[in-house]
C-alpha positions as CSV (number, residue, x, y, z in Angstrom):
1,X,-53.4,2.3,-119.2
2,X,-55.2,-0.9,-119.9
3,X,-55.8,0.3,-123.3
4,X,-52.4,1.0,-124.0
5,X,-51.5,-2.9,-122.7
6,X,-53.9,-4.2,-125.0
7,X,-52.8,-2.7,-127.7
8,X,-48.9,-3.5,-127.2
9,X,-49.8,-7.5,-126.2
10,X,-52.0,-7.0,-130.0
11,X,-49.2,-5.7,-131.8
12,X,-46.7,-8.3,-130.0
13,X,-49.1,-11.3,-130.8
14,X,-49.2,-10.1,-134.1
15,X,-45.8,-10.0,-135.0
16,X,-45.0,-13.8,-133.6
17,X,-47.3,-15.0,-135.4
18,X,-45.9,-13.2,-138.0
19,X,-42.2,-14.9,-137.5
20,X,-43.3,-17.9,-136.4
21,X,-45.0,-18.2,-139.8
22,X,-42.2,-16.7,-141.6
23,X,-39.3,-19.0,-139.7
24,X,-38.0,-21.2,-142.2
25,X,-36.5,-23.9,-139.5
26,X,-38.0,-27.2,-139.3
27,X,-40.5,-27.1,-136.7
28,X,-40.7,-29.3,-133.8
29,X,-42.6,-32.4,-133.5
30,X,-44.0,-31.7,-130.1
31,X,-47.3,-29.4,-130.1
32,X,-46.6,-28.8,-126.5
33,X,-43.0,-27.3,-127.4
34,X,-44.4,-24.8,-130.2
35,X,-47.2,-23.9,-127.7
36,X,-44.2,-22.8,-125.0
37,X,-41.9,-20.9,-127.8
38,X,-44.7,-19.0,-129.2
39,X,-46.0,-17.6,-126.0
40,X,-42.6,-17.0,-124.7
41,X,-41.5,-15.4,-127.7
42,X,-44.8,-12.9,-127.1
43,X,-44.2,-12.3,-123.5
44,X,-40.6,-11.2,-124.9
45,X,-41.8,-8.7,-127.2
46,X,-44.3,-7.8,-124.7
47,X,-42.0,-7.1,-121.9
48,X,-39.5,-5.5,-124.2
49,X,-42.4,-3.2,-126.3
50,X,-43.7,-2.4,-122.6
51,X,-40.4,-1.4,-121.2
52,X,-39.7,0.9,-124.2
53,X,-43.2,2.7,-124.0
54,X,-43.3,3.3,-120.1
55,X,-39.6,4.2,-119.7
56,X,-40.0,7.0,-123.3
57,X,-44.1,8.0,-121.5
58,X,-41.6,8.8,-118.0
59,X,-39.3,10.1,-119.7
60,X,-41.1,12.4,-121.3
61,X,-43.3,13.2,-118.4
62,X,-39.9,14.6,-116.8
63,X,-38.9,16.9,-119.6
64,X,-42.3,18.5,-120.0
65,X,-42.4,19.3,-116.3
């Protein structure tokens, strides 16, 4: 289970620093701001990658049982 967190926080690093360094908006003058939105933006994908893989590993779980 560990693994599997590790590897979704790895993908979900990956791809903000993917948009962050795709976003064509000018970015903001304060370090501390772009610290807060790019760890925010990973906890989002995160939370929302982790909520897809547990509820689709229950889910399945269910339907094989």
């Amino acid at each position: 289970m560990k693994k599997n967190l590790l590897k979704i926080f790895v993908l979900s690093s990956i791809l903000t620093t993917i948009g962050l360094v795709m976003d064509g908006d000018p970015k903001e003058p304060n370090m501390l701001m772009r610290f807060v939105e790019f760890f925010a933006m990973t906890g989002s994908i995160f939370v929302l990658f982790s909520l897809i893989y547990f509820v689709t590993i229950i889910i399945y779980r269910k339907i094989m049982n």
